[in-house]
N, C-alpha and C positions, 0 to 999 in steps of 0.2 A: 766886776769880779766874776768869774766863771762859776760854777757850782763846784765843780772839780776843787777850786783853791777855795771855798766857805766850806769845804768839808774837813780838807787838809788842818784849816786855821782853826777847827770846830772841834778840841781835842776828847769833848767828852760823844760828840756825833760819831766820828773816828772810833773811837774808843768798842762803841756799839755795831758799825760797821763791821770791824775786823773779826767782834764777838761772832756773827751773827755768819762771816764767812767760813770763819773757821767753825762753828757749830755746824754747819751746813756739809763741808767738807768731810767732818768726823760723821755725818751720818752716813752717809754718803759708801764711806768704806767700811764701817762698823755693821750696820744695819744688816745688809747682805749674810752676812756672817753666822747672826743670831739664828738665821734659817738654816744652816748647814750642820749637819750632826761630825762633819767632820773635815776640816780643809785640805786635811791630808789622808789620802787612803793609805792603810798598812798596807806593807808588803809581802807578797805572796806567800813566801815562808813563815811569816809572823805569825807567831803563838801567843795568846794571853798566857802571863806566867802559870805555872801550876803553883798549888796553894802551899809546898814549900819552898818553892822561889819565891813566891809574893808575900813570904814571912822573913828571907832570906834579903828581900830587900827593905822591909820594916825594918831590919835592925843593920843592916846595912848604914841607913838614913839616921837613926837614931844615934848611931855609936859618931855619927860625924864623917865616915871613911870620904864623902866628896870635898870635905875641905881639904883633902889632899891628894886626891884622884877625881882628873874628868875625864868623860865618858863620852868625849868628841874629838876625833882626829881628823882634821881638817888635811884637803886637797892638797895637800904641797909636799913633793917627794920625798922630804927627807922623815915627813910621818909615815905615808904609807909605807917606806920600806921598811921601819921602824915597827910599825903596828898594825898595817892590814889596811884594808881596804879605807877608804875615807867614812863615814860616818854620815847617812842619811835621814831627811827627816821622817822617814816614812817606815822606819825601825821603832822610832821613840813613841807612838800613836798610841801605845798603851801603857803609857809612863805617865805617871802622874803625883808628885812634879818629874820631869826630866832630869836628868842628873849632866846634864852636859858638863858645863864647869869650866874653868880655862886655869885653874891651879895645879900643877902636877910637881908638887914636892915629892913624888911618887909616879906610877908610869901614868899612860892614861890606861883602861881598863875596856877599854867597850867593845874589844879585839878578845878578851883575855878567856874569853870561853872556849873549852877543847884546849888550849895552848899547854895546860899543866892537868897531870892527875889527880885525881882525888884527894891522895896519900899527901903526894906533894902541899897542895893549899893548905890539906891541915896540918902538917909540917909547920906552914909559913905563918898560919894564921895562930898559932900556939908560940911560935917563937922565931920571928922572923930572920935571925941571923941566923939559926941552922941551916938557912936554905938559901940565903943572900947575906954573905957576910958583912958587907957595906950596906947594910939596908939599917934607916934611922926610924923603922917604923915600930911604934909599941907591942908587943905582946897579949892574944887576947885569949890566955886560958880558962877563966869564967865560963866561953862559948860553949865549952864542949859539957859545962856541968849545967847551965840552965837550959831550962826547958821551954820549948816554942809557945807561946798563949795562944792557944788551938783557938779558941772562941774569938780572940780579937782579931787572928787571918780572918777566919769565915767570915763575921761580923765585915773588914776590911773589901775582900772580894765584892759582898754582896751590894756596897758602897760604889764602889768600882765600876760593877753591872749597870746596878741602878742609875748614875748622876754620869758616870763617865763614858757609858756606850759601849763599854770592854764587853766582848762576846763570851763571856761564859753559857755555859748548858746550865739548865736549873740540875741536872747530876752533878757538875761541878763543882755547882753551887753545896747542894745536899751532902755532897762528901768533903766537902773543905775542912772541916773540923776533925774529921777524922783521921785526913788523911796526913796530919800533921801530928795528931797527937803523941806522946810521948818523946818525937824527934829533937835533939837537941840544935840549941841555936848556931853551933858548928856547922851541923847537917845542913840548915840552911839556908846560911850562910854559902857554903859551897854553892848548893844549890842554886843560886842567884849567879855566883861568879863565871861557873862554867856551863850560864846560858845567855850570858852577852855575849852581844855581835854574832851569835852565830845563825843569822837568819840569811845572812849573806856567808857564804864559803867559806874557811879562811886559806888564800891563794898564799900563805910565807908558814914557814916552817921554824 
């Protein structure tokens, strides 16, 4: 009997075999990795959020808005005609989590920055049938009366800095608390909406 077939026949020898290849494998491609502060370079226009966008997206994440909007339009024409340019990974580099998503009970959003005014989102965002009559999306009046937790942005950012490698200035850093203070959760809320996607142009009208 060959060694080849006492191995096959040998299901617990096997067993440590396959362990031992596929552990091998997994280092293999993981290892590398743990050395890299980053596999993806941002893109050239990419901004770390300011510190009322990245409270604008604290409650963004909190209120749930990705269970019904992603923030990924994939290569295939009848999105980009639809929403703008395809959705790279090298946009999301200071996202953390990503908010990709593949649910769009609603549009996808990752385009939606510059596309509407101010006036308008907070129209939408207070009563969304004033501005999309066929829209089944909830009302979020609340926004406009509570108020940003200046200390848990900063607190946030300086997190961000720290563990995630996101390029803030220590000024950035030192004014985050302030520069949010009083702002309500409307404000940034906006704030957050109409600065997606716009690190890349938007080429549709």
């Amino acid at each position: 009997m060959s060694k080849h077939a006492k191995i096959e026949k040998n299901i617990g020898l096997m067993g440590v075999l396959i362990a031992l290849v596929v552990s091998m494998g997994g280092l293999v491609e993981i290892v590398p990795l743990m050395f890299q502060t980053s596999v993806i370079e941002a893109h050239p226009n990419l901004k770390p959020y300011t510190a009322l966008e990245f409270a604008g997206r604290d409650i963004y994440i909190a209120e749930g808005c990705y269970n019904c909007h992603s923030q990924q339009i994939r290569p295939f024409v009848d999105e980009t005609l639809r929403y703008g340019h395809y959705s790279q990974a090298n946009e999301f580099v200071y996202d953390h989590p990503f908010q990709w998503g593949s649910k769009r009970t609603g549009p996808d959003l990752h385009r939606v920055g510059g596309k509407y005014t101010n006036e308008w989102h907070e129209y939408h965002l207070m009563d969304p049938r004033s501005v999309v009559p066929e829209s089944n999306m909830p009302g979020y009046p609340w926004f406009a009366e509570k108020l940003v937790d200046a200390e848990q942005t900063a607190a946030g950012m300086k997190v961000h800095a720290k563990w995630f490698g996101v390029p803030y200035t220590q000024e950035q850093l030192d004014s985050a608390q302030a520069d949010v203070d009083g702002k309500t959760q409307l404000e940034a809320v906006i704030a957050y909406l109409q600065v997606l996607g716009t690190a890349i142009p938007r080429s549709y009208k």
